[in-house]
C-alpha positions as CSV (number, residue, x, y, z in Angstrom):
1,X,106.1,114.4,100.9
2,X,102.7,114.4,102.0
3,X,100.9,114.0,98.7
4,X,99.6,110.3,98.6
5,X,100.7,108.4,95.8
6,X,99.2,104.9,96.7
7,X,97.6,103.5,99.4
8,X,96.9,99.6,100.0
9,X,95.8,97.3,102.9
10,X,95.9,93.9,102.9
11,X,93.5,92.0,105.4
12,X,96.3,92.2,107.8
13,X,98.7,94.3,107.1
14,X,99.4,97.9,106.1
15,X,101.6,99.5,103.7
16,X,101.4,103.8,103.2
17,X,102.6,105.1,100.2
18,X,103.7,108.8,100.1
19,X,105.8,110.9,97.6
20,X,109.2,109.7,97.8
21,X,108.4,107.4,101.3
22,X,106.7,104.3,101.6
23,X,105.7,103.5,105.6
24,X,104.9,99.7,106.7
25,X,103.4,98.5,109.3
26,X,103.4,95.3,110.8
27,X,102.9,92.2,108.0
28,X,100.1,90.6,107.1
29,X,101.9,87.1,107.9
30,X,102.9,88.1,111.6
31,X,99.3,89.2,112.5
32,X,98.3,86.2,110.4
33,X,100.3,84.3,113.3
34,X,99.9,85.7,116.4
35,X,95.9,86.4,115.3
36,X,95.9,82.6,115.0
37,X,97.4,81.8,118.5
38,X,100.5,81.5,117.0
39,X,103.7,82.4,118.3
40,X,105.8,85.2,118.5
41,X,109.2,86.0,117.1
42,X,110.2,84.6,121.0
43,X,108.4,81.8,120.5
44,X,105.8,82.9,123.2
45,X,102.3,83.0,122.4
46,X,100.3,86.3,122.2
47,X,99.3,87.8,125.3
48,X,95.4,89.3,124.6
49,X,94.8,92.4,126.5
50,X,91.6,94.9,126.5
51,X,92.9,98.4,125.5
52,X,93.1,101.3,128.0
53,X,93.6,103.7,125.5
54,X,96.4,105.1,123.9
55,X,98.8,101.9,123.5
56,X,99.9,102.2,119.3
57,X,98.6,99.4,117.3
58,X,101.2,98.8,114.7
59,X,98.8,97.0,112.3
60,X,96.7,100.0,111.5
61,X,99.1,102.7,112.8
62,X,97.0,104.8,114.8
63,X,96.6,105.1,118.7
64,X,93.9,102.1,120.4
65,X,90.5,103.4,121.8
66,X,89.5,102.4,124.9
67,X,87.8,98.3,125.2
68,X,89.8,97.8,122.0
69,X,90.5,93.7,121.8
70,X,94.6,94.2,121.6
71,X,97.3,91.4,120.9
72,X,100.6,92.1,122.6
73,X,103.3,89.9,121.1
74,X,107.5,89.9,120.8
75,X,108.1,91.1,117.2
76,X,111.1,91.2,115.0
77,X,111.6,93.7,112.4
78,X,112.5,92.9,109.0
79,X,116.2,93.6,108.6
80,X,119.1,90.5,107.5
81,X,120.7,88.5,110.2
82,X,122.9,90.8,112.0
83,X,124.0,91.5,115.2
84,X,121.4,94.7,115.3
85,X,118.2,92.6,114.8
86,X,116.4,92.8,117.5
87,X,112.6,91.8,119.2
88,X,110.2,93.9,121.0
89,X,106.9,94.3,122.3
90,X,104.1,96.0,120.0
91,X,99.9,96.3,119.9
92,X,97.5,95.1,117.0
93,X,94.3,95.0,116.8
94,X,92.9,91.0,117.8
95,X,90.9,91.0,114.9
96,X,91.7,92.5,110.9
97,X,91.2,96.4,111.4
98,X,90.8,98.9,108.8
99,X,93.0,100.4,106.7
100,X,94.3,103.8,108.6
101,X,92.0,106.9,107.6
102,X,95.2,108.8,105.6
103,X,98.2,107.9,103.7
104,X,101.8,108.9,104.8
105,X,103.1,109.6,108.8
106,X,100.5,108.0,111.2
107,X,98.9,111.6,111.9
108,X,97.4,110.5,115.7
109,X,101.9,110.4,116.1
110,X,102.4,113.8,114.7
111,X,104.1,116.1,117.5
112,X,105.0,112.5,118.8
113,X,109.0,111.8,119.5
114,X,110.5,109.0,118.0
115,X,113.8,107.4,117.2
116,X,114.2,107.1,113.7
117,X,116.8,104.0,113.6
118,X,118.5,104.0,110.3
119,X,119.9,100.9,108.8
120,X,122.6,99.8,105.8
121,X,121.9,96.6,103.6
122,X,123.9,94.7,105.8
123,X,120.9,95.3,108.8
124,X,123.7,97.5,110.6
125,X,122.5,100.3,112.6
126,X,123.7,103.6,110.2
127,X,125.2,106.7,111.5
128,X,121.7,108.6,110.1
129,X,120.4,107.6,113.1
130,X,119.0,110.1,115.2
131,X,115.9,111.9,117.4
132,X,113.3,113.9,116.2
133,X,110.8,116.2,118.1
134,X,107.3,115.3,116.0
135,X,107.4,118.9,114.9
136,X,108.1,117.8,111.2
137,X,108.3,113.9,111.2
138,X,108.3,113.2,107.6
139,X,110.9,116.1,106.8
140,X,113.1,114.1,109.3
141,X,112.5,110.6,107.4
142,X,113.8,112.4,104.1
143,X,117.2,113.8,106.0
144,X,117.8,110.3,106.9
145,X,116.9,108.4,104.2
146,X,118.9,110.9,102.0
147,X,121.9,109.6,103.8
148,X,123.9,107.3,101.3
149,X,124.1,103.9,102.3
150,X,120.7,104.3,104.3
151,X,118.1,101.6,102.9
152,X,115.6,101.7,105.6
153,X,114.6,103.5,108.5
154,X,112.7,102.1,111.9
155,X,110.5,104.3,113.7
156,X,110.8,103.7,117.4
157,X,108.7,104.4,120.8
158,X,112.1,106.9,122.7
159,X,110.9,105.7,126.1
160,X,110.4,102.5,125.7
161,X,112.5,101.4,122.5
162,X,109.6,99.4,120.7
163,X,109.2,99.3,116.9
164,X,106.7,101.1,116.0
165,X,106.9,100.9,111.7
166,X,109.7,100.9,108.8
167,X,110.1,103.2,106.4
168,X,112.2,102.8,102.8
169,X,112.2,104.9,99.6
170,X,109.2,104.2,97.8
């Protein structure tokens, strides 16, 4: 799972191909949005912020660096109306940012914890759900993907809940 099969970046968004996985970030459209002045999926407007360090940018999956220009913003993942769509806080970058350095699992949130929320086609929450330690993240996307009836997979902060990227079967 960790030989890249494709790897492409818009100007504002960022998809990760990897054998048998393909990991998203946040879409080109949002960022196009709240980058803008737009407004969020609450209908606020972005809240810019200088990074401290270590907040996780969802446009180029990787941690911010200090001084970083940040956009904090209410975001909704991509699921069908159901009652398990939700809308949490994430980072991006102010400004377009590079595509990250290495396909597949964001590798500054290896040995990370994380919720891997798995959903049906319906946008219900599936039983697959479950924890994982960071030891082997992309061993733990496969189990749940594997799951029948599982067509996508949300990787979440555990403390604090917040989307972090999707995952479906490339």
């Amino acid at each position: 799972m960790t030989t890249a099969t494709q790897t492409s970046t818009t100007t504002s968004g960022t998809t990760r191909s990897t054998t048998g996985v393909r990991i998203d970030g946040l879409p080109a459209e949002v960022l196009d949005i709240v980058r803008s002045g737009g407004v969020d999926a609450s209908g606020n407007p972005p809240v810019r912020v200088v990074a401290e360090g270590g907040e996780p940018v969802r446009c180029c999956l990787r941690n911010a660096r200090e001084g970083e220009e940040l956009v904090l913003f209410g975001y909704a993942p991509p699921l069908p109306a159901s009652p398990y769509r939700e809308t949490g806080a994430v980072f991006a970058h102010a400004r377009t940012c590079p595509a990250p350095p290495a396909p597949g699992y964001p590798r500054e949130w290896l040995g990370r914890p994380q919720v891997l929320r798995a959903y049906d086609e319906r946008g219900w929450i599936h039983p697959a759900t479950r924890t994982h330690d960071g030891s082997d993240p992309e061993a733990a996307l496969a189990q749940v993907l594997a799951e029948p009836g599982v067509v996508q997979v949300h990787s979440r902060n555990v403390a604090y809940g917040c989307w972090m990227f999707r995952v479906v079967a490339a």
